[in-house]
C-alpha positions as CSV (number, residue, x, y, z in Angstrom):
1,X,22.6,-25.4,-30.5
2,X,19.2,-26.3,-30.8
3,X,16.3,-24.1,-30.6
4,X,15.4,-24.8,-27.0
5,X,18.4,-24.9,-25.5
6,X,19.1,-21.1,-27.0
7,X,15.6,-20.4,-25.6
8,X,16.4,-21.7,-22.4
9,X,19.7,-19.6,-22.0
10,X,17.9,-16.5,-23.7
11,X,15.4,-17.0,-20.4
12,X,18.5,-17.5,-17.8
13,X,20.1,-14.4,-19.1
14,X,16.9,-12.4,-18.7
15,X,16.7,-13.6,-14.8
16,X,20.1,-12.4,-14.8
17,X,19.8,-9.0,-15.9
18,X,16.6,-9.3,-13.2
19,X,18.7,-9.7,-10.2
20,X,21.4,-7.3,-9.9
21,X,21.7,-3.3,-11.9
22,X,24.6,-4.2,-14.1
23,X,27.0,-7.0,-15.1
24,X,30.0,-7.1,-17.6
25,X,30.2,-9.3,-20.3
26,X,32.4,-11.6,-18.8
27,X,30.0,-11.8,-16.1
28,X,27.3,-12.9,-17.7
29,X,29.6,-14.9,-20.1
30,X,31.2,-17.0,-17.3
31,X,27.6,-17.8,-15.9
32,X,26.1,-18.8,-18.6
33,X,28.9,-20.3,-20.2
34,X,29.0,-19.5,-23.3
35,X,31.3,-16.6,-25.3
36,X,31.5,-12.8,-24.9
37,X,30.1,-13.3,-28.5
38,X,27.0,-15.3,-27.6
39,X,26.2,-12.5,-25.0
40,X,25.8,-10.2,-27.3
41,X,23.4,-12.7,-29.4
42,X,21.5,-13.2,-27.0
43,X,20.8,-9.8,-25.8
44,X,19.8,-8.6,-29.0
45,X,17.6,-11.3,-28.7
46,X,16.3,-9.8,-25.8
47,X,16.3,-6.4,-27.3
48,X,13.7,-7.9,-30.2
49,X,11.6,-9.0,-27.7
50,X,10.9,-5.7,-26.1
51,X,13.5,-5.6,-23.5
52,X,15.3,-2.4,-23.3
53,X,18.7,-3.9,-22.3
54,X,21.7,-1.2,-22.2
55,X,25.1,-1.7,-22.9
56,X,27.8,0.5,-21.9
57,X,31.4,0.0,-23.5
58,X,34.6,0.9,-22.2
59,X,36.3,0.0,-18.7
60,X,33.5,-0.8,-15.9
61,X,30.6,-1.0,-18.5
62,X,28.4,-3.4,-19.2
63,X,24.7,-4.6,-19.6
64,X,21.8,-3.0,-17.7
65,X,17.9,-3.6,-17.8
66,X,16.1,-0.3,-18.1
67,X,12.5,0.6,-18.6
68,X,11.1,0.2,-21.8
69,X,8.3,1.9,-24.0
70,X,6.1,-1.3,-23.6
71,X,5.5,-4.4,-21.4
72,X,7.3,-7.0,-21.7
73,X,6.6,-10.3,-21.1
74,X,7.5,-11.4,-17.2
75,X,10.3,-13.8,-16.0
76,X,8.5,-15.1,-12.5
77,X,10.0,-18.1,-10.7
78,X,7.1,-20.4,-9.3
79,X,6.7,-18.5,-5.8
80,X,7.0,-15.6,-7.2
81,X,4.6,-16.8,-9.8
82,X,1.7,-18.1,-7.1
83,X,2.5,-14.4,-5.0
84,X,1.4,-12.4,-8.2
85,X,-1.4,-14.7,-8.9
86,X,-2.8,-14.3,-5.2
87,X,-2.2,-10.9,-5.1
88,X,-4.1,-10.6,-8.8
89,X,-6.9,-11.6,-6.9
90,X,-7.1,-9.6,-4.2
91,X,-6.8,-6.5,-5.9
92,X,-9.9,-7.6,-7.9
93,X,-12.0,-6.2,-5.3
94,X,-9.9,-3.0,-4.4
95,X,-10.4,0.8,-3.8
96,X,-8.8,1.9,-7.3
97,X,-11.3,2.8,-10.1
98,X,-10.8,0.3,-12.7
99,X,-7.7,-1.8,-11.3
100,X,-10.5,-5.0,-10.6
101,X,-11.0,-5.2,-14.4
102,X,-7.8,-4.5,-15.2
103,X,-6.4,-7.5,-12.2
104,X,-8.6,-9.7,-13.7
105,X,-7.4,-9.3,-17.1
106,X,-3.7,-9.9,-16.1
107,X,-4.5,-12.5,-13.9
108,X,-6.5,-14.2,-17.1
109,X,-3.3,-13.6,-18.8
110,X,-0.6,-15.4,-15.9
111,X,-3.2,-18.1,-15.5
112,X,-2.7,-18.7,-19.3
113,X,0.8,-19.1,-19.5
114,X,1.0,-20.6,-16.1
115,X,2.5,-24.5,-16.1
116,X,-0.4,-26.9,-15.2
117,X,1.3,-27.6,-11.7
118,X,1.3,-24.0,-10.1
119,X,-2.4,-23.7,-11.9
120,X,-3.3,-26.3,-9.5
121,X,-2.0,-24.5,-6.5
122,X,-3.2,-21.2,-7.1
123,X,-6.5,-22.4,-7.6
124,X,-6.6,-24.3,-4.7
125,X,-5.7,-21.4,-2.6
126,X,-8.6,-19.5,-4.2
127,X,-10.5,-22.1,-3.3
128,X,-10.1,-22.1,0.5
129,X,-9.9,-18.6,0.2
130,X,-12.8,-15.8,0.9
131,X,-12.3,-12.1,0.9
132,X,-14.0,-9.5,3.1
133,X,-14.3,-6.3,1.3
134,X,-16.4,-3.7,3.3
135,X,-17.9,-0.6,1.5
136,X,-15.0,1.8,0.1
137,X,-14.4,4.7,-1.9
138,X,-12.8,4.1,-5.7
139,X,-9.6,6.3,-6.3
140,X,-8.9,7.5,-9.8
141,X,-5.6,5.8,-11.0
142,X,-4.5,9.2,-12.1
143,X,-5.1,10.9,-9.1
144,X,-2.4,8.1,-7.7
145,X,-0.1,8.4,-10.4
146,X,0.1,12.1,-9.9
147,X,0.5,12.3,-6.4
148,X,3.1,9.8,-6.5
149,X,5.2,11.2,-8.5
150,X,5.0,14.4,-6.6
151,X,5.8,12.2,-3.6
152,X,8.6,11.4,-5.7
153,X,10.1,14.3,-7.2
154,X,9.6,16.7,-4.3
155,X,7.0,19.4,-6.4
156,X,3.8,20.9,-5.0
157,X,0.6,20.1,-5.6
158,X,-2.5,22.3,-5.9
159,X,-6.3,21.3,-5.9
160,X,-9.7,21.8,-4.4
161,X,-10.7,20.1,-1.2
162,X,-14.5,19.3,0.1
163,X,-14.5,19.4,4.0
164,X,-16.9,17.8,6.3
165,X,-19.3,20.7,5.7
166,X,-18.9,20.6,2.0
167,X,-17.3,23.9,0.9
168,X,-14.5,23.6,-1.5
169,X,-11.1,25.2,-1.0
170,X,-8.0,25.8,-3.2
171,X,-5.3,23.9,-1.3
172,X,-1.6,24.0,-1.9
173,X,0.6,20.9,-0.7
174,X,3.9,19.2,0.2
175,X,2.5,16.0,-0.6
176,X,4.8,13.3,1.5
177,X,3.2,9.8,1.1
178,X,0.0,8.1,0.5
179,X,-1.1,6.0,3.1
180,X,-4.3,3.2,2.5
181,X,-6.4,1.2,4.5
182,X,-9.0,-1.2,3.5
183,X,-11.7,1.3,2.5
184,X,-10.1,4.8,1.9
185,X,-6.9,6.5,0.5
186,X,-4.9,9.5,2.4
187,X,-2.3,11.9,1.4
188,X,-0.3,13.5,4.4
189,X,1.1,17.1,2.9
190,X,2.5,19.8,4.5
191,X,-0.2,22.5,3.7
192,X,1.7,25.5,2.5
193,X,-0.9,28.4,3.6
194,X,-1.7,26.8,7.1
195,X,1.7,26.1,7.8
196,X,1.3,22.5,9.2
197,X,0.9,19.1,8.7
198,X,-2.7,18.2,7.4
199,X,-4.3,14.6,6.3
200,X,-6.4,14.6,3.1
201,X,-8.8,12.1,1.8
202,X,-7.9,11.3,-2.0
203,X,-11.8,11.2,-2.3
204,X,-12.5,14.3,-1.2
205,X,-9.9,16.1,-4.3
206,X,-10.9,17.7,-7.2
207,X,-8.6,19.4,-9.6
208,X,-5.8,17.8,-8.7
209,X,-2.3,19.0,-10.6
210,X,1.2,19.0,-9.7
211,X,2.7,21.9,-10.0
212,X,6.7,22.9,-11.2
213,X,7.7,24.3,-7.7
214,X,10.0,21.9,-6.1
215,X,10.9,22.6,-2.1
216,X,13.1,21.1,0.1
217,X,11.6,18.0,2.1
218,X,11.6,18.9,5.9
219,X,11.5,16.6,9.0
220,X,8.0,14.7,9.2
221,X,6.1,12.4,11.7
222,X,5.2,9.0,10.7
223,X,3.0,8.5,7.8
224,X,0.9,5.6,9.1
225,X,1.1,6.6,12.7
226,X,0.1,10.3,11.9
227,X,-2.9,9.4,9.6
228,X,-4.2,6.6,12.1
229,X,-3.9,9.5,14.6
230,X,-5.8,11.9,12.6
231,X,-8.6,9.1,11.7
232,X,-9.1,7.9,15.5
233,X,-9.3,11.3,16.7
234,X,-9.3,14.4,14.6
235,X,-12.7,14.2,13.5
236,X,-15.3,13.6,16.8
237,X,-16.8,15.2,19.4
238,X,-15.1,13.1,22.0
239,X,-11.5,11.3,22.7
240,X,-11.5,8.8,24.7
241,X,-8.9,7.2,26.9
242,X,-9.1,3.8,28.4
243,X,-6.3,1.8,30.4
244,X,-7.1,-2.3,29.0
245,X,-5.8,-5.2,31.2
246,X,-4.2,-6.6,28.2
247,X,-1.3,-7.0,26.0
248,X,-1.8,-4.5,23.1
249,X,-1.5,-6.9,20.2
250,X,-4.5,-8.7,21.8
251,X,-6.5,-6.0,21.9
252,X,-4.8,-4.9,18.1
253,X,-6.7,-8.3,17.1
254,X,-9.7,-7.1,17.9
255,X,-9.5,-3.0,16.9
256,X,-8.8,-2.3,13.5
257,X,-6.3,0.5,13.6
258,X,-8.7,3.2,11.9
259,X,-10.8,3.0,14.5
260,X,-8.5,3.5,17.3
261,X,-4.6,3.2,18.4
262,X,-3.3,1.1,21.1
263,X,0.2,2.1,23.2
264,X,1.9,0.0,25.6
265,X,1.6,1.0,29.0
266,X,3.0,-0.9,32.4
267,X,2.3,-3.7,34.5
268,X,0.7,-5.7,32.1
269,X,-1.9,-3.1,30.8
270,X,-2.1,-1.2,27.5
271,X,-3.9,2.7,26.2
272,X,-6.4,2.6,24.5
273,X,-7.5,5.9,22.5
274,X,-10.7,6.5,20.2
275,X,-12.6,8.9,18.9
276,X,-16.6,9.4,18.7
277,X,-19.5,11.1,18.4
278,X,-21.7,9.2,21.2
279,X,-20.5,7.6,24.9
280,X,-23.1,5.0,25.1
281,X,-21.6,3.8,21.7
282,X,-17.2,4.0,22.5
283,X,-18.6,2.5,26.2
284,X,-20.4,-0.3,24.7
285,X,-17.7,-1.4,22.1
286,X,-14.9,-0.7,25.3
287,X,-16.9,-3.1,27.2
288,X,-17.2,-6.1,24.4
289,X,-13.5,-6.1,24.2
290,X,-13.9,-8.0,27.7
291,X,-10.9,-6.8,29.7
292,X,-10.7,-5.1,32.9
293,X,-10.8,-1.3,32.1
294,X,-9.8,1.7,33.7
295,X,-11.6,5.3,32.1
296,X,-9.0,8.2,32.0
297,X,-10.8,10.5,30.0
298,X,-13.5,11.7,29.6
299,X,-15.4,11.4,33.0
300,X,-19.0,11.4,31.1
301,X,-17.8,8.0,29.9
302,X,-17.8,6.5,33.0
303,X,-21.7,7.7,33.2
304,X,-22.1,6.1,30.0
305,X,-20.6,3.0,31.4
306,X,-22.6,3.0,34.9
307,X,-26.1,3.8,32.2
308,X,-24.7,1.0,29.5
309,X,-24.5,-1.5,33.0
310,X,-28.0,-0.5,34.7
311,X,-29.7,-1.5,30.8
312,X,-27.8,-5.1,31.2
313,X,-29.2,-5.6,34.5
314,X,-32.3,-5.3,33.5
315,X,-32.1,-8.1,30.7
């Protein structure tokens, strides 16, 4: 066989070994077609290059991809190839300390070894591309590593937490997912010495370490839903409660969801609930949604309304 065409095959067994856990020898043999003995060839082949294939002998063994010490080099097919590309880019101007240098080094790299064709298309969807990145907070990779593996492998975590006020406490947590938005990062834990569920910002952490104490996970809320909860409300002085004449995923295209959260309600109308420190404010950006509203709560925001409609008048 010639070089390529070994090449070639060396490649199709790698995407092989990429899309299911295990195959057999004969497995792989009958697909590539080639011999039980070329298998084996070829996966020390892969094996030089860095990929930490397993093999397990006897009945029901076989070959398995496992993680390795290093890197290897990637097997992408092309949309797989423009999706990492694209979201190279993005990440460029993320929340994660150091993760924009370190996108735009790999995407350097994939642009590289990238064939001149799907070059061309990535580039063209940069090009009709612009990103919106509003002020945010950069997170420590470590700090993500380490709570993600406790996450993971069910084990406490302890560290000190800044409030509003700015006083540090020791906290320990039953850290059960990380949840982002576009300009912060939050970990919702069970906190152990409070005895509930709490939100933490990952900015607001110092000292962070897992600990060796594993406990047993317990029913939670939503992740998403609990956090968007605890960013729309938790935090103000008021909580509003408007019924919108509207369908909720048009008013969803106009309120980002960490700013408030939007419930289906009947007849053709939808809640609306938000959080704030000022009326005139949550009654001014109610009223530029332009639908028919209804206040529930609180009744000083219908005073904020009637004042935020006698200063229009006047215009």
């Amino acid at each position: 066989m010639s070089v390529e065409s070994t090449t070639e095959r060396v490649l199709r067994l790698l995407g092989l070994l990429q899309r299911r856990p295990s195959w057999t020898a004969a497995e792989l043999a009958a697909e590539l077609s080639v011999t039980d003995r070329s298998v084996r060839r070829d996966v020390e082949r892969l094996r030089a290059l860095g990929y930490p294939v397993h093999a397990a002998a006897g009945v029901g063994g076989g070959y398995q991809l496992g993680a390795g010490t290093r890197l290897p080099p990637l097997l992408l097919d092309d949309e797989e190839a423009i999706a990492t590309a694209v979201s190279l880019r993005l990440a460029s101007g993320g929340t994660v300390a150091g993760a924009g240098e370190a996108a735009l080094r790999a995407l350097a790299k994939l642009d590289q070894v990238m064939p001149p064709r799907l070059r061309a298309e990535v580039r063209t969807v940069h090009g009709a591309t612009e990103t919106l990145v509003g002020p945010g907070v950069e997170i420590d990779p470590e700090l993500l590593v380490t709570l993600a593996r406790a996450c993971r492998d069910a084990v406490r975590v302890r560290f000190r937490y800044a409030g509003r006020d700015g006083d540090e406490h020791e906290r320990t947590v039953e850290p059960v997912r990380m949840v982002a938005t576009n300009r912060r990062w939050y970990l919702m834990a069970w906190d152990v010495d409070r005895d509930d569920w709490r939100i933490f910002r990952l900015d607001r952490m110092r000292e962070v370490s897992a600990t060796t104490w594993r406990f047993r996970r317990r029913e939670h809320p939503d992740p998403v839903s609990y956090v968007q909860r605890g960013m729309t409300e938790a935090p103000y002085r008021y909580l509003v409660r408007v019924r919108l004449r509207a369908r909720p995923e048009q008013v969803r295209e106009l309120v980002p969801p960490q700013v408030a959260r939007v419930e289906d309600d009947r007849d053709g109308w939808c809640l609306l609930v938000a959080g704030g420190d000022d009326l005139d404010w949550l009654a001014m950006h109610v009223a530029r949604l332009g639908f028919e509203a209804e206040v529930l709560e609180p009744p000083e925001l219908r005073e904020a309304a009637a004042r935020l409609a006698r200063r229009l008048s006047t215009m």
